[in-house]
RODREN-871392 format. One record per residue: residue in three letters; x, y, z of N, C-alpha, C in turn; residue number from 1. Coordinates in Angstrom, 2 decimals, decimal comma. Example, Ala and Ser with C-alpha at 12.3 -4.5 7.8 and 13.67 -1.06 7.14 Angstrom:
<nodes>
r=ALA; n.c1=13,19; n.c2=-5,69; n.c3=7,80; ca.c1=12,30; ca.c2=-4,50; ca.c3=7,80; c.c1=13,20; c.c2=-3,30; c.c3=7,80; k=1
r=SER; n.c1=12,85; n.c2=-2,25; n.c3=7,08; ca.c1=13,67; ca.c2=-1,06; ca.c3=7,14; c.c1=12,90; c.c2=0,03; c.c3=7,87; k=2
</nodes>
This chain:
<nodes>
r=UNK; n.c1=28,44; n.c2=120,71; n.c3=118,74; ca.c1=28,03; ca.c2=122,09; ca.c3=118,85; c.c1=27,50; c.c2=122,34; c.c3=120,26; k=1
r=UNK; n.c1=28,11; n.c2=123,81; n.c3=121,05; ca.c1=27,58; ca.c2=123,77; ca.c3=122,13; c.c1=26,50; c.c2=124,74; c.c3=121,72; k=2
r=UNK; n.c1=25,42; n.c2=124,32; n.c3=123,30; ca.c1=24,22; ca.c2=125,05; ca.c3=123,03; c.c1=24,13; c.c2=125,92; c.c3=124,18; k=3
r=UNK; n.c1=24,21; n.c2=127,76; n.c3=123,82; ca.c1=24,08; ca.c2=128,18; ca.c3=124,99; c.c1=22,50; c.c2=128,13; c.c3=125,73; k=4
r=UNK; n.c1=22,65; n.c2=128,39; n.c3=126,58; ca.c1=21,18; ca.c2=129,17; ca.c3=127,19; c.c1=20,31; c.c2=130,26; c.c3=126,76; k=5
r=UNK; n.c1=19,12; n.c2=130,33; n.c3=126,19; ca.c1=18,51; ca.c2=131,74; ca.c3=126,36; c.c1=18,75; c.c2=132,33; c.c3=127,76; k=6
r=UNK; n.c1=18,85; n.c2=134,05; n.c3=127,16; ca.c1=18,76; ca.c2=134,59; ca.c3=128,29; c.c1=17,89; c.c2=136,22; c.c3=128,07; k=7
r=UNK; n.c1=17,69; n.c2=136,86; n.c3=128,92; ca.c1=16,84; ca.c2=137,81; ca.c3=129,20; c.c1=17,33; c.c2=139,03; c.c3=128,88; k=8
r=UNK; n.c1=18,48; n.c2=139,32; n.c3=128,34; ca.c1=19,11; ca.c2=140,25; ca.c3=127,87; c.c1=20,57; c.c2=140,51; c.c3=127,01; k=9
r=UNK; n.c1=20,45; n.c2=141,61; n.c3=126,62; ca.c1=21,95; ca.c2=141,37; ca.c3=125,61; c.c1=22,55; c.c2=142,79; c.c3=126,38; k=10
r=UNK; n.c1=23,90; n.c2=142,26; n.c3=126,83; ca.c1=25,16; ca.c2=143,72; ca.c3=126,95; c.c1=25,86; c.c2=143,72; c.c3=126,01; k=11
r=UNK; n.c1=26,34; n.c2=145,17; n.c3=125,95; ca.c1=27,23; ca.c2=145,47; ca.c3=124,67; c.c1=27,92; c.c2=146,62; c.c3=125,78; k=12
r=UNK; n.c1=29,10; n.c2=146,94; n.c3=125,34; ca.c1=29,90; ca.c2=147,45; ca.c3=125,72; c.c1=30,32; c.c2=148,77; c.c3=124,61; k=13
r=UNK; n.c1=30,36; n.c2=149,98; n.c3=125,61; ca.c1=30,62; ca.c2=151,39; ca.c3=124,56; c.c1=31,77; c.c2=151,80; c.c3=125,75; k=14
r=UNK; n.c1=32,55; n.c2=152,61; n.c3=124,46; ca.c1=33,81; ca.c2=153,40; ca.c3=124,90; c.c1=33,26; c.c2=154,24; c.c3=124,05; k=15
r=UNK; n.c1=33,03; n.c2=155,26; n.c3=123,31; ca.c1=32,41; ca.c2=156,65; ca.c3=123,03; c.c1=33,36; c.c2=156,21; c.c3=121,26; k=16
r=UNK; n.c1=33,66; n.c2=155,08; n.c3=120,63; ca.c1=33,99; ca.c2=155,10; ca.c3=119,29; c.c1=33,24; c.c2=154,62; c.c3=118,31; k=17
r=UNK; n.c1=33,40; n.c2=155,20; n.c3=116,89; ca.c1=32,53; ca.c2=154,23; ca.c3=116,20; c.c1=32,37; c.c2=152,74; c.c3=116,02; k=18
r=UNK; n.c1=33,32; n.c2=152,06; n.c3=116,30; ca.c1=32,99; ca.c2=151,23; ca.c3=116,66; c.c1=31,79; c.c2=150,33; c.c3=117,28; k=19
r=UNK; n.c1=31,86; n.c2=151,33; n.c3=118,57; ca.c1=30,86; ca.c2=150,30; ca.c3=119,64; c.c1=29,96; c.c2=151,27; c.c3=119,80; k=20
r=UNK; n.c1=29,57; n.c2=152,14; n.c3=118,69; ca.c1=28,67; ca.c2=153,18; ca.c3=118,55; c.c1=27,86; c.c2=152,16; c.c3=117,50; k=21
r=UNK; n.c1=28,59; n.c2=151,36; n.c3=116,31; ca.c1=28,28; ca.c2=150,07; ca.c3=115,94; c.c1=27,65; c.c2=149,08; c.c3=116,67; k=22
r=UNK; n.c1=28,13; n.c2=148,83; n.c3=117,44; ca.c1=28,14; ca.c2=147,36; ca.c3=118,11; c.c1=26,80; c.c2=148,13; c.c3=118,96; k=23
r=UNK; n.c1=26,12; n.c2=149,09; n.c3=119,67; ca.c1=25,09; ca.c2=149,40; ca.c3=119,97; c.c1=23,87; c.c2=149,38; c.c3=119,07; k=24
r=UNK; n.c1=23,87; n.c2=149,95; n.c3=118,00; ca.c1=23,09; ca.c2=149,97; ca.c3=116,77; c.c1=22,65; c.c2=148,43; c.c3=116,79; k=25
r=UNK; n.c1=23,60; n.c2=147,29; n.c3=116,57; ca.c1=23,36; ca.c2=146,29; ca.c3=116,56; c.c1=22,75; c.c2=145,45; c.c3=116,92; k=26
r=UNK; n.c1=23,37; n.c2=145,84; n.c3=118,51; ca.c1=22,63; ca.c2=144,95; ca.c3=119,76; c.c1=20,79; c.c2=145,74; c.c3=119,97; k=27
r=UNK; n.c1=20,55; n.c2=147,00; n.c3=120,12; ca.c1=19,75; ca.c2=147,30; ca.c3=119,93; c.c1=18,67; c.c2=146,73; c.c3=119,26; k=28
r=UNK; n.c1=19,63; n.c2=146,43; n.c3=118,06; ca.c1=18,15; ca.c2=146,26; ca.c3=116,65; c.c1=17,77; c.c2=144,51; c.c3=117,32; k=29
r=UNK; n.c1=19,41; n.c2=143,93; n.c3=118,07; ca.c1=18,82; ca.c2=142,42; ca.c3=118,27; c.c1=17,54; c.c2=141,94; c.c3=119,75; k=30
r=UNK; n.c1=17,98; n.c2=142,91; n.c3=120,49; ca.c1=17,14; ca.c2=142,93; ca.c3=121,83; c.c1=15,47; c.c2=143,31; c.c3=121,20; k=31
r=UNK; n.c1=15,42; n.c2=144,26; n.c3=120,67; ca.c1=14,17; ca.c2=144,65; ca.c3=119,74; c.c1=14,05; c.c2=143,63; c.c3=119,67; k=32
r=UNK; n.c1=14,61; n.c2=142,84; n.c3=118,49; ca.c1=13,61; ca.c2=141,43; ca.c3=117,63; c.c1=14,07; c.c2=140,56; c.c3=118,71; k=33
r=UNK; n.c1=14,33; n.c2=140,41; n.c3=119,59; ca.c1=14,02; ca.c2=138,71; ca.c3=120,92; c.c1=13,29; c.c2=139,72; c.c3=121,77; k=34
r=UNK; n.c1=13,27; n.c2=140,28; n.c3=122,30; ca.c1=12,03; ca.c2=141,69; ca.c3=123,40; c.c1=12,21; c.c2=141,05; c.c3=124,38; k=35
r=UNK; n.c1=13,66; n.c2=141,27; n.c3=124,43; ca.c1=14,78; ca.c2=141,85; ca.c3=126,26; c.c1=15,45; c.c2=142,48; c.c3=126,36; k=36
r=UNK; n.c1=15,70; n.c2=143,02; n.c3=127,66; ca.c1=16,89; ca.c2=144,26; ca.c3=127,81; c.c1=17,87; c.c2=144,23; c.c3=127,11; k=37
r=UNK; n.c1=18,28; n.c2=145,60; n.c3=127,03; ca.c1=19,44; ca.c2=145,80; ca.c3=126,86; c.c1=20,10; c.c2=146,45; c.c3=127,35; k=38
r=UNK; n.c1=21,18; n.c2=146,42; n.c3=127,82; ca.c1=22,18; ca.c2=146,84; ca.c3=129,00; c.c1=23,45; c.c2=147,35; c.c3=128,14; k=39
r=UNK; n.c1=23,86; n.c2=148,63; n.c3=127,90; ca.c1=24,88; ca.c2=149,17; ca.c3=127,57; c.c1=25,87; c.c2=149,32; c.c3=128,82; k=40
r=UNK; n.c1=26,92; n.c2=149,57; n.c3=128,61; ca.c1=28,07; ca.c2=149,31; ca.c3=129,85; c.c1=29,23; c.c2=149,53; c.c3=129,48; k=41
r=UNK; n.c1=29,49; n.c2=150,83; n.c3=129,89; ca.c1=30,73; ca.c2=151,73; ca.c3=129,66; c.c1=31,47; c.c2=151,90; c.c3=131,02; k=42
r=UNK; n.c1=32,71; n.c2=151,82; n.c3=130,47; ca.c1=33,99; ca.c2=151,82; ca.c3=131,30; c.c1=34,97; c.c2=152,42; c.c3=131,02; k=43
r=UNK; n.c1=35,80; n.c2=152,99; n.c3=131,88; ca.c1=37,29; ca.c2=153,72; ca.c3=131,77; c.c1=37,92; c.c2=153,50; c.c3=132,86; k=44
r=UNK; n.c1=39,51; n.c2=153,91; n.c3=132,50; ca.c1=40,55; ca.c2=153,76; ca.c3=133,70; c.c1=40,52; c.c2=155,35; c.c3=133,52; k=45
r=UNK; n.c1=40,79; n.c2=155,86; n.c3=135,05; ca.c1=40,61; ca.c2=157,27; ca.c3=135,04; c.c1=42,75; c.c2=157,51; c.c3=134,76; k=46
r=UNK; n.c1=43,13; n.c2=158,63; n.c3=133,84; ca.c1=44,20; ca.c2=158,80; ca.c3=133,60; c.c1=44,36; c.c2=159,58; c.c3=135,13; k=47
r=UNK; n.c1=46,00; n.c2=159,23; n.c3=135,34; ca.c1=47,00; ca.c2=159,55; ca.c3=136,25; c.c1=47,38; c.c2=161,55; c.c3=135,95; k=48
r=UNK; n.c1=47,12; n.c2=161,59; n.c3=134,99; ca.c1=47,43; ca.c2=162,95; ca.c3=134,99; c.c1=46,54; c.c2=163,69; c.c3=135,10; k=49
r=UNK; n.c1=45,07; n.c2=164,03; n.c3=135,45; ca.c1=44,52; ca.c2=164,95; ca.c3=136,14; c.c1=44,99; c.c2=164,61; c.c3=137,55; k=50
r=UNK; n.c1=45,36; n.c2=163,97; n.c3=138,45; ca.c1=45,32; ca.c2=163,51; ca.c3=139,50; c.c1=46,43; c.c2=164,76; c.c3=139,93; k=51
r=UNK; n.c1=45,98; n.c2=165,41; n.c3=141,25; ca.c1=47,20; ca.c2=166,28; ca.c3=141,75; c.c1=48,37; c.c2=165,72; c.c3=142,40; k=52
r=UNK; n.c1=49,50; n.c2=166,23; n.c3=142,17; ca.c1=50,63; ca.c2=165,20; ca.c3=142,87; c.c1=50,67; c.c2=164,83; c.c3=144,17; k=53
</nodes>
């Protein structure tokens, strides 16, 4: 069994679905009970079609 490291915070990753509207709820409730950050971290590829030709 590997053993990770403690560390000082938990990321979770949101795209605006229920999903990782989930996966926030979660991480939340886990950073609470260890009392370290938490770092949400959202990302997108910007679409090609607003872009003017």
């Amino acid at each position: 069994m590997t053993h990770l490291p403690e560390t000082d915070r938990i990321v979770v990753g949101v795209d605006g679905s229920a999903a990782s509207l989930a996966a926030l709820l979660r991480a939340a409730d886990e950073a609470e009970l260890r009392h370290v950050e938490l770092v949400a971290v959202r990302a997108w590829r910007a679409s090609r079609e607003w872009l003017a030709p």
